[in-house]
Every structure is written in C-alpha cells, then in structure tokens.
N, C-alpha and C positions, 0 to 999 in steps of 0.2 A: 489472066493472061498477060495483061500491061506489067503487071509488079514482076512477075516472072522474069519478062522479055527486060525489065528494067534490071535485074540484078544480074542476068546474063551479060548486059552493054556493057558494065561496068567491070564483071570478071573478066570478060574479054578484051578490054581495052585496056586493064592493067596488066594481065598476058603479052600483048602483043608490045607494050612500052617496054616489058621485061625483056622479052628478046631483042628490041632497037637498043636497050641503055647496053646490054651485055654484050652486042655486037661493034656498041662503037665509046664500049671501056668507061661508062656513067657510074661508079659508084664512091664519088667522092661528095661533098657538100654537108650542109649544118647540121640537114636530117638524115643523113644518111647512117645504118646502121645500125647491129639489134639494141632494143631498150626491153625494159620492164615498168611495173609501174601500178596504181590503185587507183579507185575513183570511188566516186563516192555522187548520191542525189538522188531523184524520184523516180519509181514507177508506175505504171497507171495498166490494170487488166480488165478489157472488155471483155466479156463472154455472153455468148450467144445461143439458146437451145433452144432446138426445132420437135419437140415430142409429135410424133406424127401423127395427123389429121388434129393439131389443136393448131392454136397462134403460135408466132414465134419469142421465147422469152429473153429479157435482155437485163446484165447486171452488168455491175462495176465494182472497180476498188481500187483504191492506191495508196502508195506507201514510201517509205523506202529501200536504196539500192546499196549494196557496198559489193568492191568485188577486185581482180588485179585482173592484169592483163600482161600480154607479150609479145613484138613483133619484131618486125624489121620493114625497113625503109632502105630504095636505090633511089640515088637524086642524081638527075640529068638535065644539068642550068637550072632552070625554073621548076622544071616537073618532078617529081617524086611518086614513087608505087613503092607499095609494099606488102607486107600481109600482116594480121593481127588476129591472136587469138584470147579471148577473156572468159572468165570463167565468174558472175555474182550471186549472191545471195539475197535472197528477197522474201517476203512474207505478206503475199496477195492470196484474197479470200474476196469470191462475188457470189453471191446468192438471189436465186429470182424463185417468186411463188407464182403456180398457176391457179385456176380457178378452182381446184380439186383439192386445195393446200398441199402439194406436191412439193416439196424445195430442190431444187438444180444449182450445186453447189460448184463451182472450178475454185480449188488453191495451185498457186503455183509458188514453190519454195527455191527453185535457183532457175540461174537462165546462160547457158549458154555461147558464143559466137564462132564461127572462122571464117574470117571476112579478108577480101584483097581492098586496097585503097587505095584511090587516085587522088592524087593533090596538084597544086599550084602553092607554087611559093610567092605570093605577092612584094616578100622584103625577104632579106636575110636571114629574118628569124621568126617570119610570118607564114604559115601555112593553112589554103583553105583546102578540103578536101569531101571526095564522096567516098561512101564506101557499102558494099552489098557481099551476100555470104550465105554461110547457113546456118540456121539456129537451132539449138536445144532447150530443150525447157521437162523439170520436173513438175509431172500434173498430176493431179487427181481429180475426179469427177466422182459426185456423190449426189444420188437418190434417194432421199425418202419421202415417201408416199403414205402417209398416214390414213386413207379412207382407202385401199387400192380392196379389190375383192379377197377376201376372205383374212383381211385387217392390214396390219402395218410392215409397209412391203419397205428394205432398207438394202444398199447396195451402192458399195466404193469398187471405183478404177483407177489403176494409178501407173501410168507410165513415164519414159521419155519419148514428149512430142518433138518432132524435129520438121522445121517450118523455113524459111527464108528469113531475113534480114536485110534492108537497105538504111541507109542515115546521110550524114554528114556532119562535119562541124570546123574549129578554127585552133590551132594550133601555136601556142608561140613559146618557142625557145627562149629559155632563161641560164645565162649561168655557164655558158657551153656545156654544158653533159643537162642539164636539167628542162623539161619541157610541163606549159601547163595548158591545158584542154578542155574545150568546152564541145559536147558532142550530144545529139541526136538523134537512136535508133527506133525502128519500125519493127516488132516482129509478128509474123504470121505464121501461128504455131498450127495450120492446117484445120480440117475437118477429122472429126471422129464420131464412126456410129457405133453407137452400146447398145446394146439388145439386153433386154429386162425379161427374164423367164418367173412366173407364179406358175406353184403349182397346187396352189390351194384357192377355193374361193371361185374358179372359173370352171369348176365340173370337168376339171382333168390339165392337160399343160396349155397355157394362154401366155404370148410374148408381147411385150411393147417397145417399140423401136424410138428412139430420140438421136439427133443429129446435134453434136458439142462445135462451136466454131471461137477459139482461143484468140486472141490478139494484143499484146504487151508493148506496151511504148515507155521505152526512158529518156529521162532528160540528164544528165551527169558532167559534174566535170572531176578531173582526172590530173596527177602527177607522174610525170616518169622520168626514169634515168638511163642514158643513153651508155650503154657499155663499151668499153674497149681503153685501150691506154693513148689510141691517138687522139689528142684534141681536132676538134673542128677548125676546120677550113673555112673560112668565111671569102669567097670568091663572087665578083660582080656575075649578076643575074643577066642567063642570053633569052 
C-alpha cells in the first residue's frame, strides 16, 4: 500500500505542477523540452514462489540493461516535470529448487516504463529528480517437476506483467542540447497465480496452485539529446 500511495504522490504532484507552470506560462529553461536518448547498465530479478502448503522459494539473477528512452520536460525557475517513456532489453533468468526437485524458473527478456517526473534544478545545468509510473515487463514462468505423480510434469507461462515503478536520480546538462544521467528504478511486476492441472498419476484430474511475485531493480546511466532548433536559455534560478 506504502509503494502504491508513493507513486500516486509523485504522479500527483507533477499534475498539479503541470497545471500551475501552464497557468502562469513556465516552459522556458535548460531542461525544458522533448529529448531522446539510450542508456545503458545493470539489472538485478528477485523472484519469489509460494507453491501452496509448502515454504516459500526465493531466486535471483542479474545482468545487463540497454535500452532508449523519450520524454519531455516543463521548467518553472528551479522546478521541472515531465514525462518519460523507455523501452529495454534485458536477459534475466532465476531458478529456485524445492524439496521435491521441482525447479521455478522466472525469465524476464525486456522491461518497460511510463513514468511522470519531478525534479529540482540545483544549478543551471544540474538536475535532481524523482520519478514513479507504470511498468511493463516480458515474463515467463516455467515449471518442471520431475517426481510429480504419474512422472515428469513440465509447464511454461508467458506474459506481459504490468506492475508499478518508482526511482530517482541526477542529471547534468552538457553541451546545450546534450544531457548525461545517472538513474535508479524499482519495479514491482505484481503477484501471479498459475494453476498446474495433472491428469495422470493422481487417479483422475489433481491441481496444484503456486503464487509467482516478480521484482526488477536497475542501476543505468543514460545519454540524451534534447530536440528543437531553439538553444537553451540559461536564466538565474528563483
């Protein structure tokens, strides 16, 4: 409920900065305006499965990130909102064994964002910022079960999980049109239950229920190029 209520504060409060900067004419400054851009650095997947009435199983994995991005930025003196949307590629694999040699596999092969973000301008060409959203992520979830009743039980899932996002990180303009980035996200790709149907082995049809809980953290940093034909403005910070 806390994470929730935390990515709500922040889409809200860069809403409502959006309607004060448009009400009293803020879209001038260093950051202001759409850019594009790549990033590049690590990501790390916790996965978590709760097969029911057993323990609960925990794996990892990490790797790396690459991926582009694209937003836009209104700057009002000091403050800046925007929105940002990225799209990366990744190649995460965690595996947990239960006592049954069962294996509970999650891969996640890209990862999603569309995130609002609130910043402060510390300097002219300094920017710290939060930023919260929602996330996508391509997942699979794979069971096999080699002792299961009546031999080796095997079974893939594979969707788009769509979860929340919150981060932050620091910003500094280079170059007028050029920016580089050092950033932070959190994503919570939700719960999902997958029902396991046998129908051999158990003297007719037997189901087994398991509970997947997905969680993806990157660290990256990031180049982008701010578009349009007007140079930046460089005006004293209020």
């Amino acid at each position: 409920m806390l994470k929730k209520t935390a990515v709500l504060a922040v889409a809200a409060a860069s809403l409502m900065w959006s309607g004060a900067a448009f009400a009293h004419g803020c879209h001038s400054g260093p950051f202001n305006g759409v850019y594009i851009g790549a990033s590049v650095g690590y990501a790390g997947l916790d996965s978590d499965q709760h097969p029911l009435g057993d323990p609960k199983l925990s794996s990892d994995d990490g790797g790396a990130i690459v991926g582009g991005h694209v937003g836009y930025n209104m700057q009002c003196g000091s403050v800046v909102i925007g929105v940002e949307g990225d799209l990366s590629y990744l190649d995460l694999e965690s595996r947990a064994i239960d006592a049954t040699q069962a294996s509970f596999t999650t891969k996640v092969d890209a990862l999603g964002t569309l995130r609002g973000r609130l910043g402060f301008a510390i300097h002219e060409t300094t920017l710290l910022y939060a930023t919260a959203g929602v996330a996508w992520a391509d997942r699979t979830h794979h069971l096999v079960a080699p002792n299961a009743p009546g031999g080796l039980f095997e079974q893939s899932d594979s969707d788009w999980a769509t979860g929340f996002v919150v981060g932050g990180g620091i910003e500094f303009l280079r170059h007028d049109r050029w920016s580089l980035r050092a950033e932070v996200l959190w994503a919570d790709l939700g719960d999902k239950d997958r029902t396991y149907t046998l129908t051999t082995g158990c003297g007719g049809v037997c189901e087994a229920h398991a509970k997947w809980d997905d969680e993806v953290v990157t660290a990256r940093v990031g180049l982008s190029l701010k578009l349009g034909a007007e140079a930046p403005r460089y005006e004293p910070l209020k």
